[in-house]
C-alpha positions in Angstrom: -27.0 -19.6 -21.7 -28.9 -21.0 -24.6 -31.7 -23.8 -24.4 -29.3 -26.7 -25.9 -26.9 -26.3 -23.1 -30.1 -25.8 -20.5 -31.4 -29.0 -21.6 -27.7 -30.7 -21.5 -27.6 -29.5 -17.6 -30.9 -30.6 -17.0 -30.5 -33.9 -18.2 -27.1 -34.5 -16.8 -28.6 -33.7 -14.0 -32.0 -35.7 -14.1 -29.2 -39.0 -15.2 -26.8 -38.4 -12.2 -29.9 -38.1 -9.6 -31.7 -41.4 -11.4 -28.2 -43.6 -11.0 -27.9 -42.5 -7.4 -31.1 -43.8 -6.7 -29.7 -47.2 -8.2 -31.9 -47.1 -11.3 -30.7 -48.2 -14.8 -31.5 -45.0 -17.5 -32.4 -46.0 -21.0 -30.5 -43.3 -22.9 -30.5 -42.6 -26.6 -27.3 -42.4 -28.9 -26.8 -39.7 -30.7 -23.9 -38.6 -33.2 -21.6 -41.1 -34.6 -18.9 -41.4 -32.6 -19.2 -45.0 -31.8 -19.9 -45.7 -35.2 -20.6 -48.7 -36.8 -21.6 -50.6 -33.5 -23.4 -47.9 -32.0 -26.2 -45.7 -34.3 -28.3 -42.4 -33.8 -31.6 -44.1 -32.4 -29.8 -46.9 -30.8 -30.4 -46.8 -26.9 -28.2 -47.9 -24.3 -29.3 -49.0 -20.8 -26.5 -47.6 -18.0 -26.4 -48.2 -14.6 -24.2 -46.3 -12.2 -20.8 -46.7 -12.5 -18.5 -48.0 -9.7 -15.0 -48.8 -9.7 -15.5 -52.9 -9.4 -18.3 -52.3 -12.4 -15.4 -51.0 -14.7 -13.6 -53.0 -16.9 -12.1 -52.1 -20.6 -14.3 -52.5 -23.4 -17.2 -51.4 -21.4 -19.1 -47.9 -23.0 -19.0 -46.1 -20.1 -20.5 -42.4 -19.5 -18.7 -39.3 -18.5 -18.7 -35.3 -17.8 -17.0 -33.8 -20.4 -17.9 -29.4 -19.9 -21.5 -29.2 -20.4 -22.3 -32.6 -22.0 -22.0 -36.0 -21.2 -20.3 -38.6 -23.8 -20.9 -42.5 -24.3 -17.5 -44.3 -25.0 -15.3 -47.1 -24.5 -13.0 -47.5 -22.3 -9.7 -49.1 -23.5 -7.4 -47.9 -20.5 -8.3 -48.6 -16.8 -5.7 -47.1 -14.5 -7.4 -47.0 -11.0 -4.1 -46.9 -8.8 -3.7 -43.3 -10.7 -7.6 -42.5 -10.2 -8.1 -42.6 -14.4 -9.1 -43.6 -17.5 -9.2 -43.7 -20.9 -11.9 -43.5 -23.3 -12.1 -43.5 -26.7 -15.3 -43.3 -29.2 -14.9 -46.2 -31.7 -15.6 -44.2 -34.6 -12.9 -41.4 -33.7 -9.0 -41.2 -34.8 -8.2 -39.8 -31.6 -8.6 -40.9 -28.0 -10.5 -38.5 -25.2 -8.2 -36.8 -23.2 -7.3 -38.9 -19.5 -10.7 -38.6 -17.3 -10.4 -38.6 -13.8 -12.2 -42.3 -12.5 -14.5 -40.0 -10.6 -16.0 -38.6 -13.7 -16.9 -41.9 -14.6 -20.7 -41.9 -13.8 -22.2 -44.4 -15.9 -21.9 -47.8 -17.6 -23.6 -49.2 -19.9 -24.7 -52.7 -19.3 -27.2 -53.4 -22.4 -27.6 -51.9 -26.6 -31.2 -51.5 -28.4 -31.8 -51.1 -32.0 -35.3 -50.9 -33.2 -36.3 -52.2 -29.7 -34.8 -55.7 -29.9 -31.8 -56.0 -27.4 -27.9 -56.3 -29.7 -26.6 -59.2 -28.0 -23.6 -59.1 -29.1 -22.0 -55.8 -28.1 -21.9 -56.3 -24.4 -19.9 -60.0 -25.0 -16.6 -59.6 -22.8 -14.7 -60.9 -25.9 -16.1 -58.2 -28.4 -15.2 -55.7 -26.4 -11.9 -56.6 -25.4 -11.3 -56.6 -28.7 -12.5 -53.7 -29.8 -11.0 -51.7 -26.8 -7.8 -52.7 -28.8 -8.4 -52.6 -32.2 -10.0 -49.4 -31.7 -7.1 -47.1 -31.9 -6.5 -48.6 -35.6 -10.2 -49.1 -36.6 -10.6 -45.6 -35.7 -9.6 -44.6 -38.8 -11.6 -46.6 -41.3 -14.7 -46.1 -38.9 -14.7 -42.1 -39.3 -14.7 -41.9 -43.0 -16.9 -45.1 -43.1 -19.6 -42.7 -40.8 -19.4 -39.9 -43.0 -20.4 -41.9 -46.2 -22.8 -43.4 -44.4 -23.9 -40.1 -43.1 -24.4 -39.2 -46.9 -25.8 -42.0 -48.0 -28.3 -42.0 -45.9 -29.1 -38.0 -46.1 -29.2 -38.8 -50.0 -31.9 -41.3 -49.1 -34.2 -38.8 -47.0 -34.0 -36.4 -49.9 
């Protein structure tokens, strides 16, 4: 087993024992999945998900093989034990995750250390839990221009 997927275990681990002990977990984003309303550097702060916490829109956390992955939730079917998740800045939706698997939520976003108000608003994302499916498209190629732009930048 190589050190990347060590240190994924580890801090799956580390997460899962911090949100049973009823803490919230400041947790970086990384990749671009969620792109534009989540960056690489932002942080989200999750608690520990339960099924009355849940509802869509929310940017829940979930076991997905070795790694966990941050994103929304735009179907809640808890009479069937799942739900649906989707990163905002992906064409395609994850495959169905078992409720169970669920084992965060995130309850506040952080850029630059001042708190994005806005994301967690019921309204934006309800609305974004539906429009996803069709934003999903522009977002992707908008992330890899930006992606570019900004490596051209560094360079």
């Amino acid at each position: 087993m190589d050190k990347k997927v060590k240190d994924k275990i580890i801090f799956s681990k580390t997460l899962r024992s911090m949100l049973d002990a009823e803490l919230s977990v400041d947790v970086p984003v990384f990749g671009l999945s969620m792109f534009p309303f989540f960056l690489p550097g932002d942080v989200i702060r999750v608690v520990k998900a339960t099924e009355s916490k849940l509802s869509v829109g929310d940017m829940i956390v979930f076991g997905s093989g070795n790694k966990l992955v941050a994103h929304r939730l735009i179907k809640l079917k808890l009479d069937q034990g799942i739900v649906i998740a989707k990163g905002d800045g992906l064409i395609k939706r994850d495959a169905i995750v078992n409720a169970k698997e669920v084992i965060a939520v995130a309850i506040n976003h952080y850029r630059n250390n001042q708190e994005i108000k806005w994301s967690n608003q019921r309204f934006v994302k309800k609305a974004l839990s539906l429009l996803s499916p069709v934003l999903g498209y522009v977002f992707f190629y908008m992330a890899r221009i930006w992606c570019k732009m900004k490596d051209s930048k560094q360079t």
